[in-house]
N, C-alpha and C positions, 0 to 999 in steps of 0.2 A: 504493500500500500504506500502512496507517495506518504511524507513523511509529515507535512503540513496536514494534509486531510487524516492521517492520523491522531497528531496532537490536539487541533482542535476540536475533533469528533469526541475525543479524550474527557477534554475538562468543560463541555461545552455546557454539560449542567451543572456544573457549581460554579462555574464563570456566571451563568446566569443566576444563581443562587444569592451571590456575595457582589455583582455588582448591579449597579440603580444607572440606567442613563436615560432620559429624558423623556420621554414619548411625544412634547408638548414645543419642542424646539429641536435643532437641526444642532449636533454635538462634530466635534475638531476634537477631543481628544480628552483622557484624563485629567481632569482637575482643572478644567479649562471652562468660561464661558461658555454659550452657547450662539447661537445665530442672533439671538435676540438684542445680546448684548455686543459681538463684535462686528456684524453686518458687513458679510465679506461676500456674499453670494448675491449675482448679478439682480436685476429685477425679473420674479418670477410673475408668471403667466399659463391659465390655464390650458390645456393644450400641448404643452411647449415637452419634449421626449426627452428626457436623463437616463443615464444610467451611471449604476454605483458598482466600483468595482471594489472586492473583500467586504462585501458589504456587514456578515456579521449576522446577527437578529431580525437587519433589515430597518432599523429606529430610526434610519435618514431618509429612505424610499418612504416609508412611510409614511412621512413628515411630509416630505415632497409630494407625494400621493393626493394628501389631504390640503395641501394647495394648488389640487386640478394636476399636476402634470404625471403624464404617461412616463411610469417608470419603468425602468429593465434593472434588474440585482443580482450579482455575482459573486458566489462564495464558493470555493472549496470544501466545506462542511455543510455533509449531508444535517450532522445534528444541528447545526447551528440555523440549517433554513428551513428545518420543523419547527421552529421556535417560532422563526418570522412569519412562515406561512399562517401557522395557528394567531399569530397576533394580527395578519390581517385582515385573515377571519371574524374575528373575533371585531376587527373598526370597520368590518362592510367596507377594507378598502381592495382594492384589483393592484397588483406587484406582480410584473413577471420574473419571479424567481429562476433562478437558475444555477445546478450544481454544475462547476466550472472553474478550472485554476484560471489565474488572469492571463498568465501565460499564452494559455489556448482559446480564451474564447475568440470568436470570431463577428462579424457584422456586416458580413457582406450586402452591400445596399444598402444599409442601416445609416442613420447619422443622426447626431444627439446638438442638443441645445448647452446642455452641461452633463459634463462627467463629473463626476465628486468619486474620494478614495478619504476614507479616514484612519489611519494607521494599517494598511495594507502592503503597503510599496515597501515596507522596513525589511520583509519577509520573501521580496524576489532576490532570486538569483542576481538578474540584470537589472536592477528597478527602472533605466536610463533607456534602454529599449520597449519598455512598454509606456513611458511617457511618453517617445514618440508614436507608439501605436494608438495611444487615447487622442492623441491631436489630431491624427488621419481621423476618427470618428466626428469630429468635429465640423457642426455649419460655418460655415462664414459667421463670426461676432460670437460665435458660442465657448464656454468655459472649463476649462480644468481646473478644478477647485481641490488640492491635494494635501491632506497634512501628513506628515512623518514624525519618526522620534528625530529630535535636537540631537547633534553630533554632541554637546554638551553635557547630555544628561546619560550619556551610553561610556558611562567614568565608574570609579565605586567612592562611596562617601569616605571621609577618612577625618581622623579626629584632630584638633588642632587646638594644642594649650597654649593659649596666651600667655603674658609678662607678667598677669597679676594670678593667673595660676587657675583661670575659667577653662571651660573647655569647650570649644564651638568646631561645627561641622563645616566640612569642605569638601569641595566634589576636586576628584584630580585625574587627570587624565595622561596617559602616557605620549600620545599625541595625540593633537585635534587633527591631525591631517588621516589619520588612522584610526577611527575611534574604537572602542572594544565591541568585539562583537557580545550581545546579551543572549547568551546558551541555554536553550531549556532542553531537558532530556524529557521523553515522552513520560508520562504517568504509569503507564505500567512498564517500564525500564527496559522495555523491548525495543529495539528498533532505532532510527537515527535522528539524534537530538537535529532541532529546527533552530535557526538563530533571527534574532533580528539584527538586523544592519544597520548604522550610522552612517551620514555623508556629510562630508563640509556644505554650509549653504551654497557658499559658490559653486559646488561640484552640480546641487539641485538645480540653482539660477540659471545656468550656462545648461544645462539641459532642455529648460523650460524653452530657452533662446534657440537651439540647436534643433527641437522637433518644430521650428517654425509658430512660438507660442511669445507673444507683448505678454511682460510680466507685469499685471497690473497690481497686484501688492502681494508683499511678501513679509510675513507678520511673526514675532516671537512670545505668543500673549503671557501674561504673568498668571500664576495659577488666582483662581477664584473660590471665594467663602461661598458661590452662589455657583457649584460648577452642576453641567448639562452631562456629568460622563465623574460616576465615581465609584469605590468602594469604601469599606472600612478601613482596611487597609492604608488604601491610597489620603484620605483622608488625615491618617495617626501621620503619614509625613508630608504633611502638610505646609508644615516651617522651612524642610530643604528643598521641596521641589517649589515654594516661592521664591527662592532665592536666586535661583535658574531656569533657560526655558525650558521647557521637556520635550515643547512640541512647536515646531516648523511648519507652516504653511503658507502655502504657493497660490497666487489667483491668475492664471494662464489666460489670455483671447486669441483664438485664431484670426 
């Protein structure tokens, strides 16, 4: 079994368990605002065709659903898009789902108004070859709206005693041109751990430029007391990941 659709098929009900993301706003990432508050996504219109790639639960299609537009949704996890389908069941909304790595989906004829990806791209091989395959999906004026993990936050915390003898936390990283890959081995210790990957912004920027995409903002939001994507967990560190941004997002125009 590919090793992605293993892991997340894995933990895909106590991932749903232990986190809370938003149903009611369009989420960018952990511990982050929402749409409501950082209004980065173009002006929507009924009508108007998306698709979301790693979508997840499906919590953004669905959002986008319930402001009129024809969604398409793409996840590698089977378990993860019995959740979504059941939730949008459950909102009388229409989502075409579909199980499908990003790698291979396809759209032949197709073409979108806006792609969106929220913490997906960390997780490719190549993440720089499928930006330029989201842009070819693209109308004339239409958006890639892409967040990833912060090449800053893919470091390990590390403790740091001050002169008067406190002790405060620091992220350090070996390089930023190199960030550390984040290793998860699967839950049942079978099989080959999946990682997420870090990239300098510039390495993202110059992407967004190179598949033919005007970077029309490019944002490092600070964590929020009022976030649209959280857990427990995520919450207890709350203090270090405000200190730094965790999460990078791109707004592309073809």
């Amino acid at each position: 079994m590919n090793p992605q659709r293993q892991y997340w098929d894995a933990i895909a009900g106590d991932y749903r368990a232990i986190t809370r993301i938003a149903a009611d706003d369009f989420h960018y990432g952990p511990l982050l605002a929402g749409e409501r508050e950082l209004r980065l996504l173009p002006p929507l219109r009924p009508g108007m065709d998306a698709l979301e790639l790693g979508c997840g639960e499906g919590q953004n299609s669905l959002w986008l659903a319930r402001q009129g537009l024809r969604c398409t949704a793409i996840d590698i996890s089977d378990a993860q898009l019995a959740y979504a389908r059941q939730d949008a069941a459950r909102a009388g909304l229409e989502v075409d789902f579909r199980r499908c790595a990003i790698e291979d989906f396809e759209a032949p004829g197709a073409s979108f108004d806006l792609v969106t990806s929220s913490h997906a791209f960390e997780f490719l091989a190549d993440p720089f070859a499928q930006v330029r395959r989201a842009a070819r999906w693209l109308r004339p004026g239409g958006r890639l709206v892409l967040s990833t993990v912060h090449p800053v936050y893919n470091g390990e915390w590390v403790s740091v005693e001050e002169e008067d003898g406190s002790e405060t936390w620091g992220r350090f990283l070996p390089s930023y041109f190199r960030p550390v890959d984040d290793v998860r081995a699967q839950p049942s210790g079978e099989g080959a751990p999946i990682a997420s990957r870090a990239w300098p912004v510039s390495a993202w920027f110059n992407a967004f430029r190179a598949a033919g995409l005007a970077v029309e903002r490019l944002e490092e939001p600070p964590a929020s007391r009022a976030p649209a994507y959280a857990s427990d967990d995520w919450l207890a560190a709350f203090d270090e990941c405000a200190a730094i941004p965790t999460t990078l997002i791109l707004v592309g125009r073809r």
